[in-house]
N, C-alpha and C positions, 0 to 999 in steps of 0.2 A: 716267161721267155721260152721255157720247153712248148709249150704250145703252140707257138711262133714259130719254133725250128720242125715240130714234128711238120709243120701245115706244108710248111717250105719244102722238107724232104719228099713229103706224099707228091706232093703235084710234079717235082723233078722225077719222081718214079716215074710217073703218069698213071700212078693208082684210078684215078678218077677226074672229070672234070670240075673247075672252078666252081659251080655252081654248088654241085655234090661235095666236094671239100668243106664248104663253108658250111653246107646244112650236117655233117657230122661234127666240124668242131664248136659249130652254136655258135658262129658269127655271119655279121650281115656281109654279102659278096662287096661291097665297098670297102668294108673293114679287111675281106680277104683281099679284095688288088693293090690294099695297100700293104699289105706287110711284104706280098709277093714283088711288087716294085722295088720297097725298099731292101730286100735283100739283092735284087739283082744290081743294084745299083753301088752297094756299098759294102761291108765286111760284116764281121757278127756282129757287131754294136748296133748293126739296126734292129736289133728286138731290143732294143730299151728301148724304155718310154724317154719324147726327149722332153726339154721342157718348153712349158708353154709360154713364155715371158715374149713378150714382142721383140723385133729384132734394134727396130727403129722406139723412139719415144721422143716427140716432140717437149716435153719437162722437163726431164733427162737435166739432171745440173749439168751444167760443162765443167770440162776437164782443168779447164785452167780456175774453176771458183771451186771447187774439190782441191784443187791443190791450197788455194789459199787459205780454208777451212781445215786443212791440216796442218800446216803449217802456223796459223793460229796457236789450232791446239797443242803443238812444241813448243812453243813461246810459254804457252801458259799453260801447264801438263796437268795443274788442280784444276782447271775452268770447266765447268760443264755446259753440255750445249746450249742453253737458256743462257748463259753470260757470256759464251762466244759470239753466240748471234745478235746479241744488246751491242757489244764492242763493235762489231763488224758494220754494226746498222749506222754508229755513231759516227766511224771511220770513214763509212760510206753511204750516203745519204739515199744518194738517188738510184741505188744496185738493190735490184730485186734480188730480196735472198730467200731462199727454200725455209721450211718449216723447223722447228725447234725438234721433232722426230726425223727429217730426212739427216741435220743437222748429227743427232744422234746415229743415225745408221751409219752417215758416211765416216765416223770417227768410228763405230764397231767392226766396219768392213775393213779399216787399214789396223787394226790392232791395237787403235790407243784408248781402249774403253776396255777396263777389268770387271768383270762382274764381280758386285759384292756379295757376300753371303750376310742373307736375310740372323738377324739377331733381335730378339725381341727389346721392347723400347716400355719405359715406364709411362705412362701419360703425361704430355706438359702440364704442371701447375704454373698459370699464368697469373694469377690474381694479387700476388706482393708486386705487379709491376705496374697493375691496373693505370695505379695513378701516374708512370711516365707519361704525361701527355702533351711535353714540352720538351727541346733542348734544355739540358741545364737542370729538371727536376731531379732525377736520380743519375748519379755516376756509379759502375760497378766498377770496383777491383778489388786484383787479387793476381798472387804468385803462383806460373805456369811451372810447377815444379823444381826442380834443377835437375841442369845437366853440364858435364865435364865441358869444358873449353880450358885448353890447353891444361894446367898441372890444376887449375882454381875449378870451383864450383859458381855455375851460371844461374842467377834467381831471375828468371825476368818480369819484371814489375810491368800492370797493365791497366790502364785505367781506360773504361768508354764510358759514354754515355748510354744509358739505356733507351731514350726515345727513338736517334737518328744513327743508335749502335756505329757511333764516329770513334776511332780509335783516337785516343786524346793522348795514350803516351805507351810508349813499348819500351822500357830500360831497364840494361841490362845490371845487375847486379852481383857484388860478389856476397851479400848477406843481405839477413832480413831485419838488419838491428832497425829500432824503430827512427833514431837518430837519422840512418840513410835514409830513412823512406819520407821522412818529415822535407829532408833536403830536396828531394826528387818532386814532392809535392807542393812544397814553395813555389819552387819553378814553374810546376804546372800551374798555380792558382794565379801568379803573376803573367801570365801567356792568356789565361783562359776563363779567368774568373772564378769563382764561387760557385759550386750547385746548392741547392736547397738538400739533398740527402746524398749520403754515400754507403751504397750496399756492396759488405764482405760477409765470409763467411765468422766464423767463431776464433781462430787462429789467431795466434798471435803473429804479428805485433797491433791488427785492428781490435783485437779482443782480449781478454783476460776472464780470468774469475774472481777476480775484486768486485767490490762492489757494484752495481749496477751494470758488471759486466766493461769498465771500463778501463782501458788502458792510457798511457801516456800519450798514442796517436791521437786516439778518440777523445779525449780529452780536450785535445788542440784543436779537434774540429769543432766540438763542441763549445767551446773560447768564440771561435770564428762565426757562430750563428747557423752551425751546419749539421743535419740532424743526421745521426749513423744508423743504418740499419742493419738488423743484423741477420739472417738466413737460421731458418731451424738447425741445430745441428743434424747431420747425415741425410740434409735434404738440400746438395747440388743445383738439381730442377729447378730451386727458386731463384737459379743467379743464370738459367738455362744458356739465357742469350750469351754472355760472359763466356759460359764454357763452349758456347759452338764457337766463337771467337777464338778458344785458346787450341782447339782440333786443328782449325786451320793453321795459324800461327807453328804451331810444332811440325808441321809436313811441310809449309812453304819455309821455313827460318832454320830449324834445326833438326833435318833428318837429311844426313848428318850434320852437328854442329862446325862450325869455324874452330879456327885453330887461337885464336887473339880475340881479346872484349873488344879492341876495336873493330876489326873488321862483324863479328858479330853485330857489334850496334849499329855499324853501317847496313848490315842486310836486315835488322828491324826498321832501321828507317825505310829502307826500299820497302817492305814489307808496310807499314803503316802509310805508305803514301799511295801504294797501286791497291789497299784495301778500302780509305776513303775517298779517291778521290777518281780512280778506274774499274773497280771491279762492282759491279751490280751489285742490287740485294735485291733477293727476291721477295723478301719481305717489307722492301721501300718500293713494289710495284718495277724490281728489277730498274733501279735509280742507284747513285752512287752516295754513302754517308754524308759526304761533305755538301752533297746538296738540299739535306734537313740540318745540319747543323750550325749556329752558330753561338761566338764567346757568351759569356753569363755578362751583364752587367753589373754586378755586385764582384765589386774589386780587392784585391786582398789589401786589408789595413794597416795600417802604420801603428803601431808595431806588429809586427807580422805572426806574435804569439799571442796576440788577440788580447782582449783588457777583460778589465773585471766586471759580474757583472751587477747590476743594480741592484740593491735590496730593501725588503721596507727597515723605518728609521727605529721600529719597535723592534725590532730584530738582532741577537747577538752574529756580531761577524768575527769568524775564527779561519785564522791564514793555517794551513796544513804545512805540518813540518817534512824536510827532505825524508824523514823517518818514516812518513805518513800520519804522525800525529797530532792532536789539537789542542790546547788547552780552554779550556770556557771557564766561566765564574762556578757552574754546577760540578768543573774534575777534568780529568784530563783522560781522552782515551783513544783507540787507533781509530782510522780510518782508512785508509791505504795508501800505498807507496804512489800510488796511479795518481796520486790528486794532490802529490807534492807540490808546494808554494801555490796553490788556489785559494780562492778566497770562498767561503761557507758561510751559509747563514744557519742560525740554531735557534728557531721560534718556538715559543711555550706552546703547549696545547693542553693539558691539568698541571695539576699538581705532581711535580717529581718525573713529569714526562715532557718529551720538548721533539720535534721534528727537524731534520737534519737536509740541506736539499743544496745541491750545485746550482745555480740558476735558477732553473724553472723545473729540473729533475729531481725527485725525492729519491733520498738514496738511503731513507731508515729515519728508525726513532734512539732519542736517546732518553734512559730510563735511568734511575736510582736503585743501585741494588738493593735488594731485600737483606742480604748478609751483611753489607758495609753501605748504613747509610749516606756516609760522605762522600761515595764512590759514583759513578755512573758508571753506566756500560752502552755501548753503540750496538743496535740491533740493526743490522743492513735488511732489505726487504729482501722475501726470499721470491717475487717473481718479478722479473722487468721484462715487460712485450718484448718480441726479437724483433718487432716491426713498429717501433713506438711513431704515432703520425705527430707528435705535438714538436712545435717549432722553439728552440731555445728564445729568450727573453733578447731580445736588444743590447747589446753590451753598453757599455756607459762611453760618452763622449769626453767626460776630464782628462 
């Protein structure tokens, strides 16, 4: 810009003519009548460069679809542009709309786009999901923390499916005893059917460290012909989809929470109905859940804590006590609280050793001690797959 001004003062002296100006400041005489125009014509601001953007543009969104595209995105302040412009398209069939980048700029240019700061990410492990490749194969849940609503503490309980990531239930809780959670998922299996597996993580009330890793839930699901999976400990990533569900769920439901469980479980329900049934995924080809999913037809049984199940007729059958203990014809010895009033089979396998198994699950051997031969002792197995693929046995019809 001094450059500009010096060229400008020289020729107002009348140091020299136009031609001689230009060849001392090393610009071409077209280059010099233009700077010397634009000064005469305007104030200092004409030595800046101005910019080059056309004045006109026939693409140009209009002003009235820039408005609606923000106003969109107050409506829905988590949507990103790729699910704005899915809705917008849905809303509007036959309205040609700009691209999923103009889409983006015009929401960066009114100030409703934060840049994140980049945070390094673990690689997704996909492969404990491999085999979702139905509605209804795998269901994840699991409890999004707690947080205060009103003087109580909020657990919110969440169950989807892993194929069509359909939100199948958001409630809200004021504990994790397993009693409520049995309740809650009554309800859901009577609405929704049975899946063939259900993936948590280690926690209780889906886990324990009893035997086989199993608890009083898992138990019940196990009754029901329903296989549990269980996620490596301290490895999240294998319930991945599960937790991008529960990211969203805490910014759209409880940041900040409701003051009442009720009004909370009303804003999960809004919440679980504008995420299966209006907001895209871009991982269902930017579709809505509800449109891959539907009920299981395997229906929850009569009696609704599942029967017993089949065993062979060579087989000792031993009912586990509310204690968690069993007596057989070989002694009497624990097994755990977790398998209270189930029914056990305890088949020979040599001499002074007998195998111990819930249905179709081995959960240990039972042996003769060496110190007190009249005695037995239960050896639980010390590893059970956190991903077992085998299907429980058919429960019995009597």
């Amino acid at each position: 810009m001094n450059e500009r001004k010096n060229l400008y003062a020289a020729w107002v002296r009348g140091e020299d003519t136009i031609a001689g100006l230009c060849r001392r400041f090393g610009i071409s005489r077209k280059t010099g009548y233009k700077w010397l125009k634009r000064a005469s014509d305007t104030d200092d601001d004409a030595f800046r460069d101005r910019s080059r953007r056309p004045r006109t543009n026939p693409r140009a969104v209009e002003p009235w679809l820039v408005d609606e595209i923000v106003q969109a995105r107050k409506a829905r302040p988590f949507w990103g542009p790729k699910k704005l412009r899915k809705i917008l398209a849905i809303l509007n069939p036959r309205l040609r709309l700009p691209t999923v980048a103009t889409f983006a700029a015009i929401l960066k240019r009114h100030g409703l786009i934060r840049p994140r700061r980049r945070r390094p990410k673990t690689p997704p492990f996909s492969a404990p999901l491999a085999h979702a490749t139905a509605p209804n194969a795998v269901w994840c849940i699991d409890f999004k923390g707690d947080f205060a609503v009103g003087r109580s503490r909020c657990y919110p309980l969440t169950v989807t499916d892993a194929y069509s990531r359909y939100l199948i239930a958001c409630v809200a809780l004021r504990n994790t005893r397993s009693k409520t959670v049995e309740r809650v998922l009554t309800a859901v299996f009577t609405e929704f059917g049975l899946p063939d597996a259900i993936r948590s993580d280690n926690g209780e009330p889906f886990a324990s460290k009893a035997v086989a890793g199993l608890s009083r839930l898992s138990t019940w699901w196990w009754r029901l012909g329903i296989r549990h999976e269980r996620i490596e400990p301290a490895h999240p990533e294998q319930n991945g989809r599960h937790e991008r569900m529960h990211g969203t769920l805490k910014q759209e439901t409880a940041s900040p929470p409701e003051r009442t469980f009720a009004a909370q479980q009303r804003v999960f329900d809004r919440f679980r109905h504008v995420f299966n049934d209006e907001r895209p995924h871009e991982a269902l080809g930017m579709e809505v859940p509800a449109s891959f999913y539907a009920a299981s037809q395997r229906r929850l049984p009569e009696p609704t804590w599942g029967r017993d199940f089949d065993y062979p007729l060579d087989a000792e059958l031993l009912r586990v006590s509310k204690h968690g203990r069993v007596q057989s014809a070989a002694g009497s010895f624990f097994v755990s609280t977790a398998l209270a009033g189930q029914l056990l089979a305890m088949e020979w396998t040599t001499r002074g050793v007998w195998t111990l198994r819930f249905g179709a699950l081995p959960l240990g051997i039972v042996r003769r001690s060496k110190a007190a031969p009249r005695r037995v002792q239960f050896h639980p197995l010390k590893e059970v797959l956190p991903m077992s693929q085998e299907r429980p046995e058919p429960m019995s019809t009597e």
